[in-house]
Backbone as a printed PyTorch tensor [residue, N CA C, xyz], in Angstrom:
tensor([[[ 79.2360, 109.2090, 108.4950],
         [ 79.8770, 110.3820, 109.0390],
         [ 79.3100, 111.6380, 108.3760]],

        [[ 78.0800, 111.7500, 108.5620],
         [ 77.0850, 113.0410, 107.6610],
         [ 76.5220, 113.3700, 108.6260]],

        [[ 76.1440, 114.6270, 109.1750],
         [ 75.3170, 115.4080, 110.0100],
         [ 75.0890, 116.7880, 109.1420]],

        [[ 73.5110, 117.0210, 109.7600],
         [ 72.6580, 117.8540, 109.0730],
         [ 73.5360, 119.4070, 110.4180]],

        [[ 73.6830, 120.2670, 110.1510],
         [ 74.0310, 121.4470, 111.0280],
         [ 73.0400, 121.4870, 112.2640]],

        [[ 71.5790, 121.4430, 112.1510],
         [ 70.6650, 121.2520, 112.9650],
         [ 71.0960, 120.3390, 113.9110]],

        [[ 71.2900, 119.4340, 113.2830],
         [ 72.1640, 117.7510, 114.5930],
         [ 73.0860, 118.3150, 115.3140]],

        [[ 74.1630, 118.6540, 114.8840],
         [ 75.4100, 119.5360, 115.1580],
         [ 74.9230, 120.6830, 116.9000]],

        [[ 74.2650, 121.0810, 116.3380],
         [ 73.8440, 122.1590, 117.1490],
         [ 73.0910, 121.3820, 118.5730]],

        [[ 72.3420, 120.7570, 118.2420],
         [ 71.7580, 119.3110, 119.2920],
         [ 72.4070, 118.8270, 119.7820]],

        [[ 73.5600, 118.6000, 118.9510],
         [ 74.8910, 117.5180, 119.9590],
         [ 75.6430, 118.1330, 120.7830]],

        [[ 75.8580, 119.5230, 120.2980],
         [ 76.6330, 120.3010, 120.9250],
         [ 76.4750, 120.6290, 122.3570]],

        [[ 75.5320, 120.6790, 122.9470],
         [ 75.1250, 120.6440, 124.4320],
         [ 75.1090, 119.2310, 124.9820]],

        [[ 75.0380, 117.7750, 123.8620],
         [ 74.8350, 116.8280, 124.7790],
         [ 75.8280, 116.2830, 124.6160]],

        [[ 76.6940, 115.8110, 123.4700],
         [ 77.6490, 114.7000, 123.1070],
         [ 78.6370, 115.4450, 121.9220]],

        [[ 79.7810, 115.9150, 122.0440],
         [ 80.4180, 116.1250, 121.3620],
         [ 81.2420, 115.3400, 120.4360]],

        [[ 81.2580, 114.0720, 121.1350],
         [ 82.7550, 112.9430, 120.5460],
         [ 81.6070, 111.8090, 119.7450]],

        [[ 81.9570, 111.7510, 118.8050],
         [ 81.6820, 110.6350, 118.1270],
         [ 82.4630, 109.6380, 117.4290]],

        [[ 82.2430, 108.5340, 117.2810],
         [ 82.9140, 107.2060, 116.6100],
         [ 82.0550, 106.4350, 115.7170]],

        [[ 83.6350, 105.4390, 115.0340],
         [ 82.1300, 104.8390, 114.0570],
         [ 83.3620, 103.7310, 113.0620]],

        [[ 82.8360, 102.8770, 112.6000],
         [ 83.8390, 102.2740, 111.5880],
         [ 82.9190, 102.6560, 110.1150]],

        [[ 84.1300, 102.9740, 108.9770],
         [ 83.3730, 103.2950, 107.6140],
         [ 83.9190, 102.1460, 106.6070]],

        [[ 83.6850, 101.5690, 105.8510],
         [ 83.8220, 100.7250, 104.7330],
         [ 84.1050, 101.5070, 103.6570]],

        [[ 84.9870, 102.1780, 103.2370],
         [ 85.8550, 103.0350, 101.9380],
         [ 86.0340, 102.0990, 100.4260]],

        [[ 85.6210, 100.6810, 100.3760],
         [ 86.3750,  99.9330,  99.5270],
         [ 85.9690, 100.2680,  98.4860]],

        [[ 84.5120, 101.0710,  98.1600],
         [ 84.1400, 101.4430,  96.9330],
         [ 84.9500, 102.7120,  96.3100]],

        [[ 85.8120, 103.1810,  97.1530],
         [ 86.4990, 104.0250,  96.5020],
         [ 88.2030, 103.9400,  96.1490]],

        [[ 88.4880, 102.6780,  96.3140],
         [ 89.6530, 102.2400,  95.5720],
         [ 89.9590, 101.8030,  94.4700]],

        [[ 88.7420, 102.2060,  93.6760],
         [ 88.8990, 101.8850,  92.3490],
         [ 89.4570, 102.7980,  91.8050]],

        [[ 89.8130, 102.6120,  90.3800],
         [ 91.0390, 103.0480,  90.4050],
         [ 92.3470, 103.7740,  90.9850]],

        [[ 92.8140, 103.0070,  91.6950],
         [ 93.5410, 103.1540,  92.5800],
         [ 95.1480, 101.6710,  92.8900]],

        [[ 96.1150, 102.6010,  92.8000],
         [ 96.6870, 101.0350,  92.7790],
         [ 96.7420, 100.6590,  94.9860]],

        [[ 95.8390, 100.7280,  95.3950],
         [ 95.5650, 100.2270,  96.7760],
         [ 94.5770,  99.1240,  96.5620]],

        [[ 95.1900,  97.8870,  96.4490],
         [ 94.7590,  96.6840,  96.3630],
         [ 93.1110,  96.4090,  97.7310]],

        [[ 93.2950,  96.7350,  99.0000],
         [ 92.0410,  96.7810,  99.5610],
         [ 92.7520,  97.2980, 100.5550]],

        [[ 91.2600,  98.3040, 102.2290],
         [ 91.4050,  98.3900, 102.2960],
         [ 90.9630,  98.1930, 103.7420]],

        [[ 91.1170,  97.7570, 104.8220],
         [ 90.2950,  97.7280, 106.3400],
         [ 89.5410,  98.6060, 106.2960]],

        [[ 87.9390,  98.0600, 106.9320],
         [ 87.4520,  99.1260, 107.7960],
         [ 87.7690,  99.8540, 108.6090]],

        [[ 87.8510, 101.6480, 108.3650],
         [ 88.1160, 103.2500, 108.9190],
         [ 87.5690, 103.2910, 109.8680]],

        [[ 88.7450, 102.9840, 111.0500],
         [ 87.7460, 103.4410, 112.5410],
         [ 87.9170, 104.9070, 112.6310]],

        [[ 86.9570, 105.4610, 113.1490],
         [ 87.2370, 106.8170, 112.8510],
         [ 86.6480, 107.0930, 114.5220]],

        [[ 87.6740, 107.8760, 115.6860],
         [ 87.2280, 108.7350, 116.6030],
         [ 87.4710, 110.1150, 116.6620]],

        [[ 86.5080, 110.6260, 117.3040],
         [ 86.4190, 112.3220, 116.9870],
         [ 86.0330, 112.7370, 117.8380]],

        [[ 85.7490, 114.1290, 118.0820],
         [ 84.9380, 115.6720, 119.0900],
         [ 84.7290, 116.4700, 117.5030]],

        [[ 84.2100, 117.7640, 117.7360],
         [ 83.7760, 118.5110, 117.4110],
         [ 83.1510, 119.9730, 117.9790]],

        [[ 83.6440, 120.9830, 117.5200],
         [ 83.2370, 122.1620, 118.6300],
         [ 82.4330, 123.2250, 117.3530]],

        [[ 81.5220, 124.2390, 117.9370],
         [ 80.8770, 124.4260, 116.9640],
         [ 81.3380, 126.1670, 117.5740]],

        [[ 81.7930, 127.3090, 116.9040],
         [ 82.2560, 128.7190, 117.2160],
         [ 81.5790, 129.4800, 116.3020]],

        [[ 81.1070, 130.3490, 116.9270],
         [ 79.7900, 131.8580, 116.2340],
         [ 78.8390, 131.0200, 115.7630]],

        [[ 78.8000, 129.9640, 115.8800],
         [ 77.2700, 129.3470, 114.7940],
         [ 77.5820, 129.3680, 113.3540]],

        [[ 78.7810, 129.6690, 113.3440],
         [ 79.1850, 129.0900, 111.6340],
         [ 80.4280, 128.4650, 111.1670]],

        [[ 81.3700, 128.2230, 112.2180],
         [ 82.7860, 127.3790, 111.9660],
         [ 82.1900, 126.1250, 113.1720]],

        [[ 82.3950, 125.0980, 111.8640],
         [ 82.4450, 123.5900, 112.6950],
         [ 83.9620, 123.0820, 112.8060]],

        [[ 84.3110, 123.2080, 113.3290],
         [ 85.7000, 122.1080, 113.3540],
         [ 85.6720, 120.9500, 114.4660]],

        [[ 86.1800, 120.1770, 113.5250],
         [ 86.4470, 118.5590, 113.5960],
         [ 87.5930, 118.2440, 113.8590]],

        [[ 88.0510, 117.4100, 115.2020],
         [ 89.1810, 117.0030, 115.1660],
         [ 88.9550, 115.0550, 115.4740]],

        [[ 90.0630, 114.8270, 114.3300],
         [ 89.1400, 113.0630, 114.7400],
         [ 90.3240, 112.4360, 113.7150]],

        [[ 90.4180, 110.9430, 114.5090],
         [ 91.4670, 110.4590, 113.9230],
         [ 91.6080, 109.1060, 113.3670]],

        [[ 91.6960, 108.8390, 112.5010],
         [ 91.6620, 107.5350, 111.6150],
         [ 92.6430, 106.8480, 111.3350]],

        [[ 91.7910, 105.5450, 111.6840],
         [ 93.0520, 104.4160, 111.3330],
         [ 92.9410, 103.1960, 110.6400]],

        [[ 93.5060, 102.8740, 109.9350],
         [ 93.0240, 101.6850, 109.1570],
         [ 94.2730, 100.7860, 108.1310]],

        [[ 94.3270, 100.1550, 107.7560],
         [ 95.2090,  99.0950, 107.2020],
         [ 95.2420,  98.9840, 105.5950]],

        [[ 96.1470,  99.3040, 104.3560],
         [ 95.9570,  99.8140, 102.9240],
         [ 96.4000,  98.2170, 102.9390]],

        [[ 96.0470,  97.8950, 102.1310],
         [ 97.0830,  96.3200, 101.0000],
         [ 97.5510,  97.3980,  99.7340]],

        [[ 99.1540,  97.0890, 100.1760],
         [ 99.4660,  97.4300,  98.6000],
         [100.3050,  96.4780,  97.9330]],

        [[100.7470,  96.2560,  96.6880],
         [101.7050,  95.7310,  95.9680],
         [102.8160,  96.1480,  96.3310]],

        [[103.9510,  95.3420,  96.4270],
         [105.5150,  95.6660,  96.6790],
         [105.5640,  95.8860,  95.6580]],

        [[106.7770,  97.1630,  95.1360],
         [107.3390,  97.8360,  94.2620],
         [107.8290,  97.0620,  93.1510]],

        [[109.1940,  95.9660,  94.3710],
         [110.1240,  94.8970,  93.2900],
         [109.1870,  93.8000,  93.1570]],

        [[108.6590,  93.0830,  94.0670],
         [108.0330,  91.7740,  94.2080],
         [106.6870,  91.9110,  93.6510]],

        [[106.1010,  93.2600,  93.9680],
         [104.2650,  92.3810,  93.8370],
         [103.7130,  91.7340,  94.7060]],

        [[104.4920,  91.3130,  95.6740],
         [103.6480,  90.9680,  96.9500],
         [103.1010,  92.1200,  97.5370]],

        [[101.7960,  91.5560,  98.2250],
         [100.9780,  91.9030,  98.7470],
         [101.5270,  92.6760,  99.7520]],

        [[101.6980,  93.8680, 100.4580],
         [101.8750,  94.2560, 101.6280],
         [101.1130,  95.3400, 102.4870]],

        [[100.8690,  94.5690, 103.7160],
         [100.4060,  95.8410, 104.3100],
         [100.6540,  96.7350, 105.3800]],

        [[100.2140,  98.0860, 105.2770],
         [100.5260,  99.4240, 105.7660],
         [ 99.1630,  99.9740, 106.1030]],

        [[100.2570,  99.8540, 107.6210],
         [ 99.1040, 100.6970, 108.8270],
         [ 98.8550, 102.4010, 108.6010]],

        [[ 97.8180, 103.1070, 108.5180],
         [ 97.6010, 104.2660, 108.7230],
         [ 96.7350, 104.6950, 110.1800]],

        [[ 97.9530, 105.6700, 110.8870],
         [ 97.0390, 105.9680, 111.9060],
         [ 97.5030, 107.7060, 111.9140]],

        [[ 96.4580, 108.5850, 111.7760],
         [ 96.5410, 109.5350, 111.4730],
         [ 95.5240, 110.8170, 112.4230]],

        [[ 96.3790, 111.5300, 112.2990],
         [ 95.2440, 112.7380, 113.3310],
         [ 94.4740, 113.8970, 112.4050]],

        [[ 93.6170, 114.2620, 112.3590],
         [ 93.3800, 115.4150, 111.4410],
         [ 92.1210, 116.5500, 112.1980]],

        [[ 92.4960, 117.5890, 111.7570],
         [ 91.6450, 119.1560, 112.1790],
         [ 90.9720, 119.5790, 111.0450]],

        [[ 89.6870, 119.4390, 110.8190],
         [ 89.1890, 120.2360, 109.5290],
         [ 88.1570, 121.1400, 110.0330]],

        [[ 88.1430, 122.5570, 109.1690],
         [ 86.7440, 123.3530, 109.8510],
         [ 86.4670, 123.5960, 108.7180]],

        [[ 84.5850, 123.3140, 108.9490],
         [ 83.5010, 123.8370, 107.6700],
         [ 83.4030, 125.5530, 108.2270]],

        [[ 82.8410, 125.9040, 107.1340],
         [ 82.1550, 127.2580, 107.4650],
         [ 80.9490, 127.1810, 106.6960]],

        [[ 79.9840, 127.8960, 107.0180],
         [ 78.6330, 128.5880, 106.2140],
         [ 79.3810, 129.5800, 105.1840]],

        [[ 80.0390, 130.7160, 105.9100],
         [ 80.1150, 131.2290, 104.6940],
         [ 81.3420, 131.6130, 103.6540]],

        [[ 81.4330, 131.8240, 102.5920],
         [ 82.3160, 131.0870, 101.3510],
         [ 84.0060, 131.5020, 102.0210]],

        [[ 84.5750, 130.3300, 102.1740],
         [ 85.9060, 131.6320, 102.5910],
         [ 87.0370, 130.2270, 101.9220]],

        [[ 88.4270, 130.9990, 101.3850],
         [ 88.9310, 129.7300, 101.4510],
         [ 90.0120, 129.1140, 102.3030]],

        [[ 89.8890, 129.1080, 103.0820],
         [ 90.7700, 129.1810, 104.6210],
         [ 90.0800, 127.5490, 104.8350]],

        [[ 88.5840, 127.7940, 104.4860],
         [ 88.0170, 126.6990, 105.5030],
         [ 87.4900, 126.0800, 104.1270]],

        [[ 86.3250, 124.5380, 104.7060],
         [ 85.7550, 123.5820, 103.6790],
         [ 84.1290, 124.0650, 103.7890]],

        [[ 84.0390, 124.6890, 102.4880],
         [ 82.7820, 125.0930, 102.6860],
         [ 81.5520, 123.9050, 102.7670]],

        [[ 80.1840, 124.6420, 103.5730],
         [ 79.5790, 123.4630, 103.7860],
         [ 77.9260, 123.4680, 102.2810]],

        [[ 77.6300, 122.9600, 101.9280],
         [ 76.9970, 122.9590, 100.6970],
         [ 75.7980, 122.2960, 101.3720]],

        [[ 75.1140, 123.3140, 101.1280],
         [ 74.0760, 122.9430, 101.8090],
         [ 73.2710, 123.0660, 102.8800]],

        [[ 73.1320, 121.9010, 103.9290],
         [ 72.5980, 121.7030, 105.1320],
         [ 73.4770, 120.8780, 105.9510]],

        [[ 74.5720, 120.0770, 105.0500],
         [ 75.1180, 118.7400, 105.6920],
         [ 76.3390, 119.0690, 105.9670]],

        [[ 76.7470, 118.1650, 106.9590],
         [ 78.5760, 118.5470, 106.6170],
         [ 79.2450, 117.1400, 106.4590]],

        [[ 79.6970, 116.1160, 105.5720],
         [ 80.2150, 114.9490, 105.4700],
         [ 81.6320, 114.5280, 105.5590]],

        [[ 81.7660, 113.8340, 105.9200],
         [ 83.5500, 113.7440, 106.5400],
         [ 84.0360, 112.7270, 105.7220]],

        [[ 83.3790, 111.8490, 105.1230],
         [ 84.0670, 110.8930, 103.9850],
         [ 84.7240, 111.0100, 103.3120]],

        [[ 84.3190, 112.2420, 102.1020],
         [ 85.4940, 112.8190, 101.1950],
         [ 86.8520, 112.9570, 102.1560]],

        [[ 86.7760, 113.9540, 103.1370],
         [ 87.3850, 114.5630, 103.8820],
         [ 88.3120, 112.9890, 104.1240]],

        [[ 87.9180, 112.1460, 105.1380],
         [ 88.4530, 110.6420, 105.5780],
         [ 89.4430, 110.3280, 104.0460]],

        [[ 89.1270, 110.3070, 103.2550],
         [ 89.0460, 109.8610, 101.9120],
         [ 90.6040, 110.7450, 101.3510]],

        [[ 90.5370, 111.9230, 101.4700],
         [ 91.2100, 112.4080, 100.5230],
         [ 92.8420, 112.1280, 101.9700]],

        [[ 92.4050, 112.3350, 103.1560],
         [ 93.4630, 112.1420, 104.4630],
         [ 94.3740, 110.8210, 104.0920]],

        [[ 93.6260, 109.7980, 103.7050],
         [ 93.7220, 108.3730, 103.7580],
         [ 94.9610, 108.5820, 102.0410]],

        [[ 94.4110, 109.0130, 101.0970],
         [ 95.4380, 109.0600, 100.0570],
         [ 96.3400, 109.8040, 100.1980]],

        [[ 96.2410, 110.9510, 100.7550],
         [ 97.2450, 111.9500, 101.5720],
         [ 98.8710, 111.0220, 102.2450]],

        [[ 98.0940, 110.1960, 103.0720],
         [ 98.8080, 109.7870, 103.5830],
         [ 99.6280, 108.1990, 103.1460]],

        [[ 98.8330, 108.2850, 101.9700],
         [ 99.8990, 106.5720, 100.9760],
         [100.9210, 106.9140, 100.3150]],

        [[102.1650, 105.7660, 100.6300],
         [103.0860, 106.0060, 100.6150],
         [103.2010, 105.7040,  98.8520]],

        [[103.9570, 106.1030,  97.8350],
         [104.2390, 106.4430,  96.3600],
         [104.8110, 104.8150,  96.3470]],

        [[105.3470, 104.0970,  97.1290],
         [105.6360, 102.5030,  96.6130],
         [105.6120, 102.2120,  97.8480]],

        [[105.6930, 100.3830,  98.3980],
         [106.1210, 100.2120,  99.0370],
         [106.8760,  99.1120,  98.8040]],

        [[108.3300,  98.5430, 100.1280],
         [108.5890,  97.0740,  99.8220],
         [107.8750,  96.0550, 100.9820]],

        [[108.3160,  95.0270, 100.1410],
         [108.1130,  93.7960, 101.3200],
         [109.6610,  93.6090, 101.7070]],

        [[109.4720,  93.1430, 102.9410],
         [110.6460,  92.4200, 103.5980],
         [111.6440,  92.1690, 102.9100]],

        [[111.4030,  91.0020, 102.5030],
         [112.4610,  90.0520, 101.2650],
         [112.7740,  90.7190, 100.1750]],

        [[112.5920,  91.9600,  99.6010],
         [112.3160,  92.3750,  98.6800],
         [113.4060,  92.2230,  97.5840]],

        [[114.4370,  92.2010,  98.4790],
         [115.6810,  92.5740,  97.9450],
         [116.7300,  90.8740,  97.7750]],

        [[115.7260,  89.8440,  98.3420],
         [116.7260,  88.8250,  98.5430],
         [116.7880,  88.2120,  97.5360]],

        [[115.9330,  88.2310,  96.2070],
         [115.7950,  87.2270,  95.4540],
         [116.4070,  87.8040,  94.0840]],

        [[116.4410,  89.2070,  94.4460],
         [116.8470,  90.3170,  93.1120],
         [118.3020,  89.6910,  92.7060]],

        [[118.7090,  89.6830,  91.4290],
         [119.7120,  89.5470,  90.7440],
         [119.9120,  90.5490,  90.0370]],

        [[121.2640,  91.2830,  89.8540],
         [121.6700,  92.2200,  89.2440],
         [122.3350,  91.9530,  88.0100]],

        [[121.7650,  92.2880,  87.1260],
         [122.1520,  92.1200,  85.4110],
         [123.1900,  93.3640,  84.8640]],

        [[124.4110,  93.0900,  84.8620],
         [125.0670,  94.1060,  83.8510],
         [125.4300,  94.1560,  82.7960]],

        [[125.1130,  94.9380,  81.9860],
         [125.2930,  95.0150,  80.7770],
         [127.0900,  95.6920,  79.9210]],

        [[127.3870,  95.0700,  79.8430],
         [128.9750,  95.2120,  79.1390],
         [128.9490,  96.4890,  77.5710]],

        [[129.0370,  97.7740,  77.7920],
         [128.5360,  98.8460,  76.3630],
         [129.4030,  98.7010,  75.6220]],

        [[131.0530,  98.3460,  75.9510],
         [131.6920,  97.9830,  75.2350],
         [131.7900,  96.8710,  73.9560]],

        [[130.9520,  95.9940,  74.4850],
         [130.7840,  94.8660,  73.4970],
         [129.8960,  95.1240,  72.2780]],

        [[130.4760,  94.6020,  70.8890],
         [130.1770,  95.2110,  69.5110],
         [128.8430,  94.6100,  69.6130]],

        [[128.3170,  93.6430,  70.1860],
         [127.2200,  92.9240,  69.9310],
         [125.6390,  93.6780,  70.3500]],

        [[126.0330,  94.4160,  71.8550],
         [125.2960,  94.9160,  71.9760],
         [124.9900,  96.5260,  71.6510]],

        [[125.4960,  97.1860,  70.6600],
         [125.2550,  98.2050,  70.3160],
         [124.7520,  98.3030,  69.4440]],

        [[123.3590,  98.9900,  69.1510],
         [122.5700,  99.1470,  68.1310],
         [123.1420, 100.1090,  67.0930]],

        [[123.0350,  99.3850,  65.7420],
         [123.8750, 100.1910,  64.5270],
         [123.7020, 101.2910,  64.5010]],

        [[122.0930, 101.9490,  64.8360],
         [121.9250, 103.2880,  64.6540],
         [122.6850, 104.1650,  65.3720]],

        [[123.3830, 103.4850,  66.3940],
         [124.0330, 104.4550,  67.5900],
         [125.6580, 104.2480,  67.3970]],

        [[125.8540, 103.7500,  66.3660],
         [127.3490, 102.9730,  66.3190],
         [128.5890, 104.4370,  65.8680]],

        [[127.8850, 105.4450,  65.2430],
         [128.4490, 106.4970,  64.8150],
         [129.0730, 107.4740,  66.1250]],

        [[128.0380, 107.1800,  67.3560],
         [128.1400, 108.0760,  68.4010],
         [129.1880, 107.6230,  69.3910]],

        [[129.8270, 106.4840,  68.9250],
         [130.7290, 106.4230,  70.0850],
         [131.7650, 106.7830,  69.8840]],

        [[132.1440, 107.4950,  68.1760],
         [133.1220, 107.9090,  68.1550],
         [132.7010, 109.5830,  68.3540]],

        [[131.9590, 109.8430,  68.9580],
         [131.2580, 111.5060,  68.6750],
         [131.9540, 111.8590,  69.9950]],

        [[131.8540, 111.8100,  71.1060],
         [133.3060, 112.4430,  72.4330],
         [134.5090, 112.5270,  72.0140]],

        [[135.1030, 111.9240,  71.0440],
         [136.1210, 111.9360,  71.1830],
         [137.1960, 113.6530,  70.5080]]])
C-alpha cells in the first residue's frame, strides 16, 4: 500500500479504487494481540490542487486476543472505515508526505490499534469464576502492622 505521487497522478485518470490483502504480523510484537488475519484493505482515492491526496478505504481483519479472566484465546472482528489526507506541504491538519511516497501501513497500523478493545472476554468467562471473601473482622487475618488502625475511626 505505497505509491510514488507520480503513480497517484497516473491513476488518477485511469483507476481510482484500489484493493489488496496486507500481512501486519510483524508488527504485533510487542503487543498483547496474540495474532492477527490478513488486512483486506478496499479503497478510492481523489487527488485536489495537486497537493491533498485523500484516501478513503476500509479495513477489515480478525485480532486474537487473550480473555481478560480466562486467557483464552478470543477473537475480534475489526471492520472499520477511515479518511486520511496527505499534503506536500507542512500543515498539521493533514499527514505530511516525506518525500516522494505516500504509505498507508503505518496509517492501516495505527487505525487497527485505534480500534482494540483495552480487554476482552470469552463467552464462559464468568462460569467457572468463584468468588473468594475475605472476613476483616477476623484476628487472623489482620496484619500486626495494621492492628493499631482499627481502633483509629473510632
Amino acid at each position: 500500500m505505497k505509491w510514488t505521487i507520480h503513480e497517484l497522478r497516473k491513476l488518477q485518470n485511469i483507476d481510482k479504487e484500489f484493493d489488496g490483502v496486507v500481512n501486519l504480523s510483524s508488527y504485533i510484537e510487542n503487543t498483547d494481540i496474540i495474532r492477527i488475519s490478513p488486512v483486506d484493505i478496499i479503497g478510492n482515492f481523489e487527488i485536489y490542487d495537486d497537493s491533498l491526496y485523500e484516501f478513503y478505504f476500509d479495513i477489515r481483519c480478525t485480532l486474537t486476543l487473550s480473555c481478560a479472566i480466562t486467557m483464552v484465546e478470543v477473537p475480534y472482528e475489526i471492520d472499520i472505515s477511515v479518511e486520511e489526507i496527505f499534503s506536500q506541504d507542512i500543515n498539521d491538519e493533514y499527514n505530511n508526505i516525506e518525500g516522494i511516497t505516500i504509505d498507508l501501513l503505518p496509517i492501516i497500523w495505527s487505525n487497527i490499534i485505534l480500534e482494540k478493545p483495552m480487554r476482552v472476554l470469552s463467552k464462559n468467562a464468568y462460569l467457572n469464576q468463584e468468588e473468594e471473601t475475605v472476613d476483616l473482622e477476623e484476628k487472623d487475618n489482620l496484619n500486626q502492622a495494621f492492628v493499631n488502625l482499627k481502633n483509629y475511626k473510632k
